[in-house]
C-alpha positions in Angstrom: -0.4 18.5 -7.8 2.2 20.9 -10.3 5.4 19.7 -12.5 7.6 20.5 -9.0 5.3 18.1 -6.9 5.6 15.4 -9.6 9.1 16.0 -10.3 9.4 15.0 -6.0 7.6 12.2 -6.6 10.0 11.1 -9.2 13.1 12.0 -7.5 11.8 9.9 -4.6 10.6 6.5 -6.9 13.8 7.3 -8.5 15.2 6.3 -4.9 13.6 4.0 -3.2 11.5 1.8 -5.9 14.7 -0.5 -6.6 14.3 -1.8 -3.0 10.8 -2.4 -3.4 9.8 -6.2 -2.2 6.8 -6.5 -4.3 7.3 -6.9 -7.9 3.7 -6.5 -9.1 1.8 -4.9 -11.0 -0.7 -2.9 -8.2 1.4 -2.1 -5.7 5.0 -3.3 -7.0 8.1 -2.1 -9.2 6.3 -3.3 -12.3 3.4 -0.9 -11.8 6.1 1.7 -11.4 8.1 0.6 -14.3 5.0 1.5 -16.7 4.5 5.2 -15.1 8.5 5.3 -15.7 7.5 4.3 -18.8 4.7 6.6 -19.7 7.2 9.7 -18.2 9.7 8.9 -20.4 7.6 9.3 -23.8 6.5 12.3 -22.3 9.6 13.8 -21.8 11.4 12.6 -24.8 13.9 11.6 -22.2 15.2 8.0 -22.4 17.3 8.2 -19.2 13.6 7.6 -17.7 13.0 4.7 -19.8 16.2 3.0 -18.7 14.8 3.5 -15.2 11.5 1.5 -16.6 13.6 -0.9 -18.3 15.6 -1.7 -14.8 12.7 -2.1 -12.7 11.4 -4.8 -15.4 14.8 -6.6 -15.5 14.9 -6.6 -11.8 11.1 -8.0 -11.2 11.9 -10.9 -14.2 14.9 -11.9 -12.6 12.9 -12.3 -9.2 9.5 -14.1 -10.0 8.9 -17.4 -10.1 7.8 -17.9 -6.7 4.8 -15.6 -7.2 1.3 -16.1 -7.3 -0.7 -16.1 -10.7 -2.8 -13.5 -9.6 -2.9 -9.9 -11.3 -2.6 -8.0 -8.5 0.5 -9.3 -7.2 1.7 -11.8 -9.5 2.3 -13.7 -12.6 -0.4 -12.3 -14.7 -0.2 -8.7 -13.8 3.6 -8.7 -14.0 3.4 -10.0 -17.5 0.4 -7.8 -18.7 2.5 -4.9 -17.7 5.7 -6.3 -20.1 3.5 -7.3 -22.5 1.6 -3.8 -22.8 5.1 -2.2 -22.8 6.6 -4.1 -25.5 3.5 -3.9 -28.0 3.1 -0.3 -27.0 7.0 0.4 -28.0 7.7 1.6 -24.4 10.0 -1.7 -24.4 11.9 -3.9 -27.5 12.4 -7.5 -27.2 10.9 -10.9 -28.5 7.7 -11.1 -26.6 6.9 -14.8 -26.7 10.4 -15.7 -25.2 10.4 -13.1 -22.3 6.5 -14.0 -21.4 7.5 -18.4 -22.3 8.3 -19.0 -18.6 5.1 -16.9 -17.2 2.7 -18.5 -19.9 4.3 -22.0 -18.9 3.4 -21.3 -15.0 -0.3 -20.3 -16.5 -0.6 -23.3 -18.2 0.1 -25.4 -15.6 -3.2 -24.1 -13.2 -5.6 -27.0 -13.1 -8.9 -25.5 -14.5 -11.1 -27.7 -12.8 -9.3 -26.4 -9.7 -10.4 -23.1 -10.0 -12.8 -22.0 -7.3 -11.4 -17.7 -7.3 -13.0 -15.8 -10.2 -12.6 -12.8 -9.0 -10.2 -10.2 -11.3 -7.8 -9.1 -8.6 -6.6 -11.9 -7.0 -8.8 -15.0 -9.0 -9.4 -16.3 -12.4 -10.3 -12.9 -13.7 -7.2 -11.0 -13.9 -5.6 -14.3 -15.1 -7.6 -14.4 -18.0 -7.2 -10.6 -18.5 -3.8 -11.8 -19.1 -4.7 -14.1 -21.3 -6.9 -11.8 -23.4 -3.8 -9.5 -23.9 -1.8 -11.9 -25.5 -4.3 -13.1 -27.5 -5.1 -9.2 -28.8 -1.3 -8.9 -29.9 -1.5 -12.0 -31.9 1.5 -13.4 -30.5 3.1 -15.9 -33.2 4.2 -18.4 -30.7 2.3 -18.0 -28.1 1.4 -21.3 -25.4 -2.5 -20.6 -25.4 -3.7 -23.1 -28.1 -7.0 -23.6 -29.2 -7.8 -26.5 -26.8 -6.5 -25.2 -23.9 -8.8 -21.9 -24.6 -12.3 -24.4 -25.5 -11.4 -25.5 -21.9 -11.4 -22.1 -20.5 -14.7 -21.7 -22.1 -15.9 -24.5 -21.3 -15.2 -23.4 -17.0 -17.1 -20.5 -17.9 -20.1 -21.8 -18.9 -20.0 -24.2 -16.8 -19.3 -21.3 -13.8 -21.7 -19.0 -15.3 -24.1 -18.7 -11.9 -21.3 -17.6 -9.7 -21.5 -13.9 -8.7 -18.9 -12.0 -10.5 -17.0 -8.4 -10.0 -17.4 -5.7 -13.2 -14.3 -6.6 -14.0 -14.2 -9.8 -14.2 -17.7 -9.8 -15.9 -16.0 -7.5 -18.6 -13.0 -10.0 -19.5 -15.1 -13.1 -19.6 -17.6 -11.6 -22.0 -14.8 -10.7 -23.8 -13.5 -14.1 -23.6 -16.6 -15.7 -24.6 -17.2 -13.7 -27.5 -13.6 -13.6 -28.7 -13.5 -10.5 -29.1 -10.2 -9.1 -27.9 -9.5 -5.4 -28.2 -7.5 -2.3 -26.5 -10.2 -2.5 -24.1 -7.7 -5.1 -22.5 -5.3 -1.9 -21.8 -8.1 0.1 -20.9 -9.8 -1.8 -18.4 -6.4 -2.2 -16.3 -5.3 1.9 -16.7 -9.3 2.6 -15.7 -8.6 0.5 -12.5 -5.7 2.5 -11.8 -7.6 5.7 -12.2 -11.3 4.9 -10.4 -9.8 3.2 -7.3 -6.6 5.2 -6.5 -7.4 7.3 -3.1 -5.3 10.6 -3.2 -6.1 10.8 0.6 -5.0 7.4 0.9 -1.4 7.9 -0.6 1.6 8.2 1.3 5.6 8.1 0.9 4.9 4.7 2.2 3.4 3.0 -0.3 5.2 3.8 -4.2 2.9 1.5 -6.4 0.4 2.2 -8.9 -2.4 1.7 -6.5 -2.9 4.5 -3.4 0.6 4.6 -3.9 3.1 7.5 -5.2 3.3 6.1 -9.1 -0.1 5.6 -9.6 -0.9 9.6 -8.1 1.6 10.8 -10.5 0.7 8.4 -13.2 -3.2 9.9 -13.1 -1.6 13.3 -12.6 0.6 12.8 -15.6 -2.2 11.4 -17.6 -4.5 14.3 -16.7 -2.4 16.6 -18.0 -1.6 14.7 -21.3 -5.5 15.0 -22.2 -5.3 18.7 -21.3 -2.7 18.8 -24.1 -4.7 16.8 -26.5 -7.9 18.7 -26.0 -6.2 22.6 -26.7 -4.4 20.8 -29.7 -8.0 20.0 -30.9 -9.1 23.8 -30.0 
């Protein structure tokens, strides 16, 4: 890929993401929204961050008949507004825009639980939880009990066979020990499992799909930058 192929893909997510009927964070307009977001910072152009802005509007407006699940619902969708509001990509109070998706956490019976996988189970949930914990939100819905009964599933889970990720948030969890590993973890999913063979004009999200190609491209060529700055 070059600047005129990315600058294509831009035009074209520029076009067509608005009408996108997923609004999560793998393959929907919130995934989207960060690369948006991401472009815009580097550009210096805040026209793009408008465009980021509009895709988040649109997916809030629309939620609340989605799944808690990070790949398609709740949880992603509000790690991706919570990473862009700490990270300055976005301005806003962050416990009132996340209250109604914390409230819909909240209200998943724990002993219930029988998914612990991190893309569609427990694990990407409690990734979510993790990053609101790490920006020490001042009124956030995740009290000290409800968090001792988290821990208390995971112990009392600790047999069941888990993916890497999820392995990497609960021990995280467990040792409360919350860091930008949170980010990390999620933009390292993006980058490992995206299929540039896989990716078509059909498909604009942040996974095999058009953002997340120019997303790693655009990231790429930030740490180019970084690394002849050091030279």
């Amino acid at each position: 890929m070059n600047m005129k192929s990315l600058k294509q893909i831009v035009d074209y997510l520029i076009l067509n993401s608005s009408g996108m009927s997923d609004l999560g964070l793998y393959h929907g307009k919130v995934g989207v929204a960060i690369f948006f977001a991401h472009y815009s910072r580097y550009l210096k152009n805040d026209l793009y961050a408008d465009f980021s802005y509009y895709l988040i509007k649109e997916s809030y407006d629309e939620l609340f008949s989605y799944l808690l699940n990070i790949e398609y619902g709740l949880s992603g969708i509000g790690w991706g507004i919570n990473y862009l509001v700490n990270n300055n990509y976005l301005s806003g109070n962050i416990d009132d825009v996340l209250y109604d998706i914390d409230s819909c956490i909240l209200k998943c019976d724990l002993n219930k639980i029988d998914d612990f996988t991190f893309d569609r189970g427990f694990g990407g949930i409690l990734c979510y939880i993790c990053s609101r914990l790490f920006y020490k939100s001042d009124k956030c819905l995740f009290d000290s009990k409800y968090l001792n009964d988290i821990k208390e599933i995971l112990i009392l889970n600790n047999n069941v066979c888990l993916d890497s990720n999820s392995k990497i948030i609960f021990n995280m969890f467990l040792n409360d020990n919350f860091d930008i590993k949170i980010d990390k973890l999620i933009f390292d999913i993006i980058k490992n499992r995206n299929n540039c063979c896989k990716c078509s004009f059909d498909s604009l999200g942040l996974l095999d799909g058009l953002s997340g190609l120019a997303y790693i491209y655009l990231d790429n060529m930030m740490n180019d930058e970084t690394c002849l700055c050091i030279r």
